[in-house]
N, C-alpha and C positions, 0 to 999 in steps of 0.2 A: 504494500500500500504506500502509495505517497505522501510521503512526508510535509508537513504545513509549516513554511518557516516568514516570521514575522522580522523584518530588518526594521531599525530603528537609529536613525541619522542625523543631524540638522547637517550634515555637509555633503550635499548633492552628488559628490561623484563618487565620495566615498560608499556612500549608499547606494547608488546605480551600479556601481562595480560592484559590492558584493551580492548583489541580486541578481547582475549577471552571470558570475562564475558560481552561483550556486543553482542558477537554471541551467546549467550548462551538465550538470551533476543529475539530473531529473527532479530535483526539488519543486517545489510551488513555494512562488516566492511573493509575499508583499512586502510595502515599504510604508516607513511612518517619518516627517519630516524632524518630530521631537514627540517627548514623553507622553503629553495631554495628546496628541493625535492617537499613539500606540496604543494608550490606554483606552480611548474612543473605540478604535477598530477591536480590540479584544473583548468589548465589554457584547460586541456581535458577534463575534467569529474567535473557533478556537483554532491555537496552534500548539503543530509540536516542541516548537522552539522557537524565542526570541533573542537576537541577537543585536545588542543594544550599546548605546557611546553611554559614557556616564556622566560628562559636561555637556549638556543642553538647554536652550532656554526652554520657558516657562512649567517642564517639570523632566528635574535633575534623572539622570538613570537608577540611581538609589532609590527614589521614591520609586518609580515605573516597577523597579523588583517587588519594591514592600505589595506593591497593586494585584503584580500579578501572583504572589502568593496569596493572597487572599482572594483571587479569584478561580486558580486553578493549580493545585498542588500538583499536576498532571504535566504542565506547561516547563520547559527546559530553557534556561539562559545561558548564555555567553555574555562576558562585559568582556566591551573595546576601550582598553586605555592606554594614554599614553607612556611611557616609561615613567616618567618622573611621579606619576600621579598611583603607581604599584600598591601601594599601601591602602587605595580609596579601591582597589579592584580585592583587595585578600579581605576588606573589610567586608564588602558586597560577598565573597565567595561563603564569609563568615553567617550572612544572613540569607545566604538560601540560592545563589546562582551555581549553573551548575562546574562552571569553568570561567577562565579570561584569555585575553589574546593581547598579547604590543602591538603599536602602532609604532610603526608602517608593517601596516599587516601583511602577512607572506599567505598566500591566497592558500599554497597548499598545505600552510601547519592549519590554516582555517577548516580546512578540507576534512583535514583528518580528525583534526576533530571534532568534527559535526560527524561526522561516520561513526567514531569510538561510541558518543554521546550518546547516535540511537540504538548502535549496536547493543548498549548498556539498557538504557529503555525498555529496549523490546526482551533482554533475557530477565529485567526485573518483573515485565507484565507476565511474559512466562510461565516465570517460577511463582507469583501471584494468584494466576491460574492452577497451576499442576499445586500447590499450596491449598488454595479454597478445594477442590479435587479432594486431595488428601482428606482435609479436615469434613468433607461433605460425608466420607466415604469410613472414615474412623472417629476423630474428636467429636461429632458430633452425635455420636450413639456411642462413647465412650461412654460406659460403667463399670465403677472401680467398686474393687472388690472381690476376696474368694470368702467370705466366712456362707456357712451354708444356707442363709436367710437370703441372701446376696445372691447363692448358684440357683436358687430356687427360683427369683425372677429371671434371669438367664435361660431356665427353661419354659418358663410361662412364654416368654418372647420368644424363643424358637417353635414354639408349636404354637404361636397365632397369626405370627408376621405374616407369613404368605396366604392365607386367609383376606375376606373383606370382612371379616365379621367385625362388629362395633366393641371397641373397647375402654371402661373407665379405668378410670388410674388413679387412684387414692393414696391418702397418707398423709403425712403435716408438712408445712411448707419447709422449704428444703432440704424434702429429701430426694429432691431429682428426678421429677414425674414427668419434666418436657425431657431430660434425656431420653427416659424408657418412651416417650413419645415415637423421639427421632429413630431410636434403634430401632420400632416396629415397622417405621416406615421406609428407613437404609437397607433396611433385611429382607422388606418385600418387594412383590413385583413392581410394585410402584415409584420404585428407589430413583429414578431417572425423570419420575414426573414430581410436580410442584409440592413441596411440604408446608403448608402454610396455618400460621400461628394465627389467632383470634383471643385475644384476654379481652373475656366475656364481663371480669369487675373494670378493666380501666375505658370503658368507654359508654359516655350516658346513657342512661336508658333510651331516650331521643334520638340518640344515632345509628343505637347498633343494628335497628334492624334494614336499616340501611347500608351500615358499612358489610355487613354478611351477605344481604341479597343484594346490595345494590339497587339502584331507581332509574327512574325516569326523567327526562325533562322536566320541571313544571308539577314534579310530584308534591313539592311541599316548600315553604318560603325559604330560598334557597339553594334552591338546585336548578343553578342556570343552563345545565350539561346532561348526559347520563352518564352514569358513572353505575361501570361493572362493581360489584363486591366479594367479597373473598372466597364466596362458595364458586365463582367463576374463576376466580384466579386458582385456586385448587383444584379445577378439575382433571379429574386422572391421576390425580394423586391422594395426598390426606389432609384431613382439615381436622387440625387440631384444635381441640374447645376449652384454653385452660381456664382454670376455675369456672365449670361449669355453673356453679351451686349459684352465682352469681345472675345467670341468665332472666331477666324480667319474666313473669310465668304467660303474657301472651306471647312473647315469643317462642317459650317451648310450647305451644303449641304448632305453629307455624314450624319450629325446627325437627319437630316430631313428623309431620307431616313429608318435608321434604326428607326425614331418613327412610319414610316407609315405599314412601313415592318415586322416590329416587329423581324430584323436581322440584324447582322453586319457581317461588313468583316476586320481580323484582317489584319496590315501592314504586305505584302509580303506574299500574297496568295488570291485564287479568292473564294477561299470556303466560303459561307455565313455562320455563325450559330445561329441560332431561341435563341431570350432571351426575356424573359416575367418580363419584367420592368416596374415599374411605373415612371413618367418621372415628376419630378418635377424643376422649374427654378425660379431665381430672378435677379435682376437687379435695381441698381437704377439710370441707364439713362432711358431715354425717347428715349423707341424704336421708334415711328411713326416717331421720328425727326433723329433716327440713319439710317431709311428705306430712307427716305429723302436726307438722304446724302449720302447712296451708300454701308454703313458699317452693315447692317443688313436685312436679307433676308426676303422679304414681304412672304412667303409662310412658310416661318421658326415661325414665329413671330405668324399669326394664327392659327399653327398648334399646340405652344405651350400656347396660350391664348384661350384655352377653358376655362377654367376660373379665373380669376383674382382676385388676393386678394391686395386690393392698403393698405396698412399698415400708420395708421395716424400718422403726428409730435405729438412730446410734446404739444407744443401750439395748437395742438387741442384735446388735453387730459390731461389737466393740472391737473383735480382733480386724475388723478390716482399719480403726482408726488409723495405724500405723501405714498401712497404707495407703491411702489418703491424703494421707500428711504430708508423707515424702513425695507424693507425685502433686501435689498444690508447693511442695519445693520447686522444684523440677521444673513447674508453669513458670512460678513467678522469680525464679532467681536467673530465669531464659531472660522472660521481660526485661529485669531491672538488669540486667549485667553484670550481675555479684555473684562472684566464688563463693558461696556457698556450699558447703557438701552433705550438710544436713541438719539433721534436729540428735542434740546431746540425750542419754537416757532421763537424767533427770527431768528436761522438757517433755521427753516422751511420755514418761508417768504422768505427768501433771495433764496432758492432753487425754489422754487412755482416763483416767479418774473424774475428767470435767464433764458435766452434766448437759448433754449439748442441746436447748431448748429450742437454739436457731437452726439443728441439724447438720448436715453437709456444708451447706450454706452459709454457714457461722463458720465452722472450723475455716472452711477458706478465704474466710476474712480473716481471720487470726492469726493463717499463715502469710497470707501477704502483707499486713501489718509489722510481724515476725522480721520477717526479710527486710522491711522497710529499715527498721531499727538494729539488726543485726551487725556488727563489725568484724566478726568473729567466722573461722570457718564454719561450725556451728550454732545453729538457735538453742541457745540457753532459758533457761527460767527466765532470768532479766529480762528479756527481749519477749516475751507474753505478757499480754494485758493482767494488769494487776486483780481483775477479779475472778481469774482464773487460777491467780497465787492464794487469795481467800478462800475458793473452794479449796484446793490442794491443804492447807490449812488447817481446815474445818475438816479432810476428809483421815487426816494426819491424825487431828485429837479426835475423832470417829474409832482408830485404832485398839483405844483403851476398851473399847467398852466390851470386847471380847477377844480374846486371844486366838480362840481359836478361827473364828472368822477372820481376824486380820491377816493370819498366816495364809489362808487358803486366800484370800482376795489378793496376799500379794503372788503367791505362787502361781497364780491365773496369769499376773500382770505380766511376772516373767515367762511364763511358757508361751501366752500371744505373740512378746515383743521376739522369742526363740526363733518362733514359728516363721513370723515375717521375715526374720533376719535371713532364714534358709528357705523362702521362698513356700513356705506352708509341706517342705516333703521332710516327714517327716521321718526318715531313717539319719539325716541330716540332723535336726533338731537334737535325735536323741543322743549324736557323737556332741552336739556341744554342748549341751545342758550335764556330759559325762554320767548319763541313765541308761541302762537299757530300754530296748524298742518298746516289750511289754509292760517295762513300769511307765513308760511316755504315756502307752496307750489306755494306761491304767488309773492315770491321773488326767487325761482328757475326757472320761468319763466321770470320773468321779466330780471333777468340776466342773460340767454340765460345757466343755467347748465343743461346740462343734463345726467339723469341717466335712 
């Protein structure tokens, strides 16, 4: 594809020359006499690069960069300066251009690298793509986890995915209902067509059933357009309905209707149209008790509970904490840029002990907070939220109150953190805890772990 390159001049032949030796190259090339015209013509038309003087009247080439970042992070620069002026071109390179050039510019150091620049370009969009790919294909149906609470939805989703059957997804807020979402929907045949999100609490009762079905012109004050809604945008693939429990109750009627029907009717016309959806929902109220009080439809409810996936707390999968943890390392010390190599055992106790009320969902703010404050190759105690050091505290002077419990709650603590350490095999575990295999197997029964 043709490249779009934007020249930017106040000096006529310098700017006709390099617009010709870059048309010359197959480039598409315009010109901008000074800054306020560049910025004019950009504010129509994108480019893939601009190549710009940085003394110009009425608006300098320093400001024209500030512009064009803030109009297109996508957009490539070049500054032209003169030698003695070096220092105003490393300043510009410091605020977002992507290279500079001396004047008297040598057309083919110009050349080459405008070539390098989109050679760069094009292997960054690439790997952007083969990246979103990736991430469509694994991160985003990533569930961590082996404790056996954990392998048990792993097989609920292998024997529904490729099914169209309707699915609820329950449990308390984070503990990862739109991942089991996404996994059901990466795993089935529908994995190539659209997965599309709907949170049924963040938008007015007013809008939604517009933003779902979609309307018509002149359906209601407002709607100067028609505008498709999400059940078209997900066709052929899955429409997920988070926090169902929230849906206004005429709507599920109407959404009842389009799951049995397999059709909707957009606002402000009677015309049905056939959409071939899969219908997936979650929630972490307790529908039977919202059926009970008036705010959720008993025929909505079993229509969308053909099969249920109840999603466990932390505290009932404590030994995946550790893993968890080190892989929200792993996220966030990629992000930040920090050697970090882990979390210390003492930090690890205090995580494995804390009472996780915000679930999944908390613990990965905690680690990334962690990382934030960390200096250390490891996350120490120091570096956890102090009310985290209060449970640990309180769970500390909890010790006294029976011995023999303490013993066995910390001997739990160490066979989980064994377990993880050697990857949950445990022939492994038992060489390093220095036990035989059948006193392992004998003391993961008795303390109720399972894997």
């Amino acid at each position: 594809m043709t490249k779009n390159i934007l020249v930017v001049d106040d000096e006529q032949i310098i700017r006709e020359s390099l617009s010709y030796i870059l048309r010359k190259e197959n480039y598409t090339v315009d010109e901008a006499e000074n800054g306020k015209a560049a910025y004019d013509i950009l504010l129509e038309t994108n480019y893939d690069l601009v190549i710009t003087d940085l003394e110009m009247p009425e608006m300098k080439g320093t400001e024209l960069l500030e512009k064009i970042r803030d109009l297109s992070a996508q957009t490539a620069t070049i500054v032209v300066t003169a030698y003695g002026s070096l220092e105003t071109a490393i300043s510009a390179l410091r605020t977002g251009a992507s290279d500079y050039i001396l004047k008297p510019i040598e057309f083919d150091e110009l050349l080459i690298k405008v070539k390098k620049l989109f050679e760069m370009k094009d292997l960054i969009t690439e790997n952007q793509i083969l990246r979103s790919e990736l991430q469509r294909t694994t991160e985003d149906r990533k569930i961590i986890g082996k404790s056996y609470a954990i392998r048990k939805i792993f097989d609920l989703i292998d024997s529904v995915a490729d099914t169209d059957s309707t699915v609820l997804i329950t449990g308390k807020s984070g503990t990862g209902k739109e991942l089991v979402a996404k996994a059901l929907h990466f795993t089935s045949k529908r994995k190539d067509k659209p997965f599309v999100v709907v949170n049924c609490g963040a938008i007015s009762d007013t809008l939604i059933e517009s933003e779902l079905f979609g309307h018509k012109k002149g359906a209601f004050t407002g709607a100067v357009s028609d505008k498709e809604g999400f059940m078209k945008a997900a066709n052929g693939g899955t429409l997920f309905l988070d926090e169902i429990g929230e849906m206004p109750l005429d709507l599920q009627v109407k959404l009842l209707r389009t799951i049995q029907e397999k059709e909707y009717t957009p606002v402000g016309t009677t015309k049905a149209i056939p959409v071939n959806v899969r219908f997936v929902a979650s929630t972490n109220k307790n529908l039977p008790d919202e059926i009970k009080a008036g705010n959720f439809r008993e025929d909505l409810f079993y229509r969308l509970n053909v099969v249920e996936i109840v999603l466990p707390s932390l505290k009932d999968r404590k030994e995946d904490i550790p893993i968890l943890a080190n892989h929200f390392v792993d996220k966030y010390r990629k992000e930040m840029n920090k050697p970090i190599k882990g979390i210390s055992e003492d930090a690890m106790r205090v995580l494995i002990n804390h009472e996780w009320k915000g679930e999944v969902r908390e613990l990965e703010n905690v680690i990334e907070r962690s990382i934030i404050f960390c200096n250390d190759d490891y996350i120490g105690v120091n570096n956890l939220p102090s009310s985290l050091i209060v449970d640990e505290q309180e769970f500390n002077l909890s010790l006294t109150n029976s011995l023999e419990d303490s013993v066995k709650k910390y001997e739990r603590d160490i066979i989980i953190n064994a377990l993880n350490s050697n990857d949950f095999n445990k022939e492994k575990t038992a060489d390093y805890l220095n036990v035989g295999l059948s006193t392992l197997y004998r003391r993961l029964k008795d303390l109720n772990i399972e894997l």
